[in-house]
C-alpha positions as a Markdown table, in Angstrom:
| # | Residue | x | y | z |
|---|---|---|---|---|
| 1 | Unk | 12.4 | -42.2 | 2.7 |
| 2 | Unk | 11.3 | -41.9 | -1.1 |
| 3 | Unk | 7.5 | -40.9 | 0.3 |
| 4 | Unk | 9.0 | -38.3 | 2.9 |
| 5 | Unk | 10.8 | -36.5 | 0.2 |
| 6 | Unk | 7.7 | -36.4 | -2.2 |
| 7 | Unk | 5.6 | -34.9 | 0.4 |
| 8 | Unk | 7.9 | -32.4 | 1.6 |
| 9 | Unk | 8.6 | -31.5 | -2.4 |
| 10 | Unk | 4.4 | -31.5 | -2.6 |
| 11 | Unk | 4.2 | -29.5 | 0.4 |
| 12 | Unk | 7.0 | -26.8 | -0.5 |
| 13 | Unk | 5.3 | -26.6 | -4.2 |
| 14 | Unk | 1.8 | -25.6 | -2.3 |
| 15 | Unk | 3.5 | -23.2 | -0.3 |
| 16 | Unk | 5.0 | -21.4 | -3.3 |
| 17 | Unk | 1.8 | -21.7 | -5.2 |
| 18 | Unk | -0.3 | -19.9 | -2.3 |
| 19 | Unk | 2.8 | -17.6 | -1.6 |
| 20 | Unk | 2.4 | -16.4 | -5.5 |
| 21 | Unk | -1.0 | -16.1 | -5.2 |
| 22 | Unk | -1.3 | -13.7 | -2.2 |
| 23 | Unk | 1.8 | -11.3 | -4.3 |
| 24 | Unk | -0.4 | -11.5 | -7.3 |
| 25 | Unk | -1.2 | -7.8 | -8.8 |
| 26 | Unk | -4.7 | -5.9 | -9.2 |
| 27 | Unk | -3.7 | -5.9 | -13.6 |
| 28 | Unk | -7.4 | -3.8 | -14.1 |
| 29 | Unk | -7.0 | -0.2 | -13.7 |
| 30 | Unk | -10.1 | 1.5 | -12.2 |
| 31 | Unk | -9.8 | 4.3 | -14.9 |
| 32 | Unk | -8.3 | 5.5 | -17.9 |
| 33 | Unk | -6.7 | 7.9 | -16.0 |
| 34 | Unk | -4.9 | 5.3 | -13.0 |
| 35 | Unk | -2.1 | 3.1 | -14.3 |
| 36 | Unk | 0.5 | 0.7 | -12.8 |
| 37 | Unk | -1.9 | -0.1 | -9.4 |
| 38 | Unk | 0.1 | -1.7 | -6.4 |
| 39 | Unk | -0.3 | -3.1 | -2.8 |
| 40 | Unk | 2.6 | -3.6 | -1.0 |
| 41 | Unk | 3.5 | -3.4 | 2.4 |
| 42 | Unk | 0.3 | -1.9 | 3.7 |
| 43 | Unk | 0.6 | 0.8 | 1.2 |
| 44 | Unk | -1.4 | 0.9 | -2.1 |
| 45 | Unk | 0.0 | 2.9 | -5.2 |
| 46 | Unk | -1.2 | 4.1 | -8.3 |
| 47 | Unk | 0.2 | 6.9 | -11.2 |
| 48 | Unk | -2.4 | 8.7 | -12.9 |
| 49 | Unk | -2.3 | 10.6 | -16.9 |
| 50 | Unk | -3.0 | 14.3 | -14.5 |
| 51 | Unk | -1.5 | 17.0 | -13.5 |
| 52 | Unk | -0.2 | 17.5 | -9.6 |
| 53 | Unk | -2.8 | 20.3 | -9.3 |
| 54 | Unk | -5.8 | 18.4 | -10.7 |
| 55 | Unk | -5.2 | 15.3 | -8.4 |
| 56 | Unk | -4.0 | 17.4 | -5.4 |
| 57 | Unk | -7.3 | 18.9 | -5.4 |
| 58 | Unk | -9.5 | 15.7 | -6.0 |
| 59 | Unk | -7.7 | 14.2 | -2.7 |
| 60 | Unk | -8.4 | 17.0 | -0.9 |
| 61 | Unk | -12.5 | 17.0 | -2.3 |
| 62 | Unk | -12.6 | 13.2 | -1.7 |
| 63 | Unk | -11.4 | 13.5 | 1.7 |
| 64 | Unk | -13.4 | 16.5 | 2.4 |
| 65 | Unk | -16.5 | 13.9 | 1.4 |
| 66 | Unk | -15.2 | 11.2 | 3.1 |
| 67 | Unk | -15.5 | 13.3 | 6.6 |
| 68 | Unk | -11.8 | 13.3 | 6.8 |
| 69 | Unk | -9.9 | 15.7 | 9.0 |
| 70 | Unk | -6.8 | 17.4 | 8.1 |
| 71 | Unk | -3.9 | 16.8 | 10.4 |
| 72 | Unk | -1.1 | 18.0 | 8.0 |
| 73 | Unk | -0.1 | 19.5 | 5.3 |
| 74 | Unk | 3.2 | 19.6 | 3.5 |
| 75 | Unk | 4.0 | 21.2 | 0.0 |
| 76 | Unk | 7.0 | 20.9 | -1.6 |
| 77 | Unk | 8.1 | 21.5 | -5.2 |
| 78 | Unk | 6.6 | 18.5 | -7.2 |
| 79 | Unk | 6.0 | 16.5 | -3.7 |
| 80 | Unk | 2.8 | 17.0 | -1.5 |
| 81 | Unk | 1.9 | 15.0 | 1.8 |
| 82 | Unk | -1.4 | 14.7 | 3.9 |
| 83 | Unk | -1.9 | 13.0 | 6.8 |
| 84 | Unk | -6.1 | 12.9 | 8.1 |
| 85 | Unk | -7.5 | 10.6 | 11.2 |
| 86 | Unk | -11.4 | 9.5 | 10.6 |
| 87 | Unk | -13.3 | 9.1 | 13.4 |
| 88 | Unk | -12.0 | 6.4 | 15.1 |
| 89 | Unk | -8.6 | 7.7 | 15.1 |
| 90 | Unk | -7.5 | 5.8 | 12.6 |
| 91 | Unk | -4.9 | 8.0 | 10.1 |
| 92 | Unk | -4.7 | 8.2 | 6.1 |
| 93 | Unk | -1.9 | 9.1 | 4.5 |
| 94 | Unk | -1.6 | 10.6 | 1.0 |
| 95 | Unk | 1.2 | 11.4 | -0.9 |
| 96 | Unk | 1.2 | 12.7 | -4.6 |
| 97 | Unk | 4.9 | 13.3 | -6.6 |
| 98 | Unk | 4.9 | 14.7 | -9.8 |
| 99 | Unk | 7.0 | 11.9 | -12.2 |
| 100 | Unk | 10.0 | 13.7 | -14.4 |
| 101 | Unk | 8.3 | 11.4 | -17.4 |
| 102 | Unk | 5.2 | 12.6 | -17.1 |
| 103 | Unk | 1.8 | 11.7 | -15.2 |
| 104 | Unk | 1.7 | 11.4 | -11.2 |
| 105 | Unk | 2.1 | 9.3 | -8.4 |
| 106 | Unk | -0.3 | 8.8 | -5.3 |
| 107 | Unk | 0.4 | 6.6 | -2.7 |
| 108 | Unk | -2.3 | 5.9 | 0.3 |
| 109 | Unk | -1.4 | 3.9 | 3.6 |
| 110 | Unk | -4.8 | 3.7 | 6.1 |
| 111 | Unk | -3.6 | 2.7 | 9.5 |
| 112 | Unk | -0.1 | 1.4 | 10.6 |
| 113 | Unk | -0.7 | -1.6 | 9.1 |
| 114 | Unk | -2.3 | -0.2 | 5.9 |
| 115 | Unk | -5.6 | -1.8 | 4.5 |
| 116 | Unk | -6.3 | -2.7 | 0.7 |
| 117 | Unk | -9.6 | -2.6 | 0.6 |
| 118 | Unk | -10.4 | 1.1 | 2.5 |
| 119 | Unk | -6.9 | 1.7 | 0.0 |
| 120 | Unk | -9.2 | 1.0 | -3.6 |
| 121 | Unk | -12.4 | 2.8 | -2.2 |
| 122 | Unk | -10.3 | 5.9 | -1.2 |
| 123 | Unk | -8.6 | 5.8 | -4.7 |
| 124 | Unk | -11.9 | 5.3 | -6.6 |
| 125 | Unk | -13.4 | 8.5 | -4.9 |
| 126 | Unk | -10.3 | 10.5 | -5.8 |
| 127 | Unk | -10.9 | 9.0 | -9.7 |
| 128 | Unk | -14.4 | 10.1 | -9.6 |
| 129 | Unk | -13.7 | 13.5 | -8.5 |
| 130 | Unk | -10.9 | 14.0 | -11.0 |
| 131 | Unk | -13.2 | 13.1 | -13.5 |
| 132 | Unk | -15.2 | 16.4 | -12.2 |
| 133 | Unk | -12.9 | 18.3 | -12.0 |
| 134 | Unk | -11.8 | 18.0 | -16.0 |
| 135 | Unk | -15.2 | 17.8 | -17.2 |
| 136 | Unk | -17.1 | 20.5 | -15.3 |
| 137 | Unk | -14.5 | 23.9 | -16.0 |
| 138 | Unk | -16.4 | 25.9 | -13.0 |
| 139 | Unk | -15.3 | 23.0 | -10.4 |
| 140 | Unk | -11.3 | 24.3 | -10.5 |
């Protein structure tokens, strides 16, 4: 009886052990300008030191670049929203909101189910053409 309990004890410790290592957080930012990254839920999240209309256009040159196409488009006050399909159907979702302390968010989701990995690569393109944007002044 004594064994049974140990093994069920070992067995529930392993199981919190690889349950805290799949929730664990990417702590590296891929920039000075990306804070505060997340995965969750099929959707990856990230705040950037920019303005709304600096970032808004680097998603739309990145996904331009990427061979994205543009099934919506919805402005709102400090809130903007695009959905694009690649081409194999499958749709991106971006959505910037302008913080009241400063800096914005961006949140990405690639398919229903989201993907991580698609999630960081789309996320480094829009960080590389930020950093055009602010240092080349004839790109805005």
């Amino acid at each position: 009886m004594k064994m049974m309990r140990n093994m069920l004890v070992l067995a529930a410790m392993i199981g919190l052990c690889l349950f805290g290592a799949s929730c664990a957080r990417n702590e590296q930012p891929t920039s000075a300008n990306v804070t505060n990254e997340q995965y969750s839920w099929g959707t990856y999240r990230a705040d950037f030191d920019s303005t709304m209309f600096l970032l808004d256009k680097a998603v739309r040159n990145a996904c331009a670049r990427a061979r994205l196409v543009k099934r919506e488009q919805t402005f709102s006050g400090n809130l903007s929203f695009y959905k694009y399909q690649d081409v194999d159907g499958v749709e991106v979702k971006v959505t910037i909101v302008e913080l009241k302390e400063g800096g914005v968010r961006m949140k990405i989701r690639i398919g229903s189910m989201g993907d991580k990995e698609s999630s960081q690569k789309l996320l480094l393109a829009i960080d590389d053409e930020l950093r055009l944007l602010v240092t080349t002044p004839t790109a805005m």
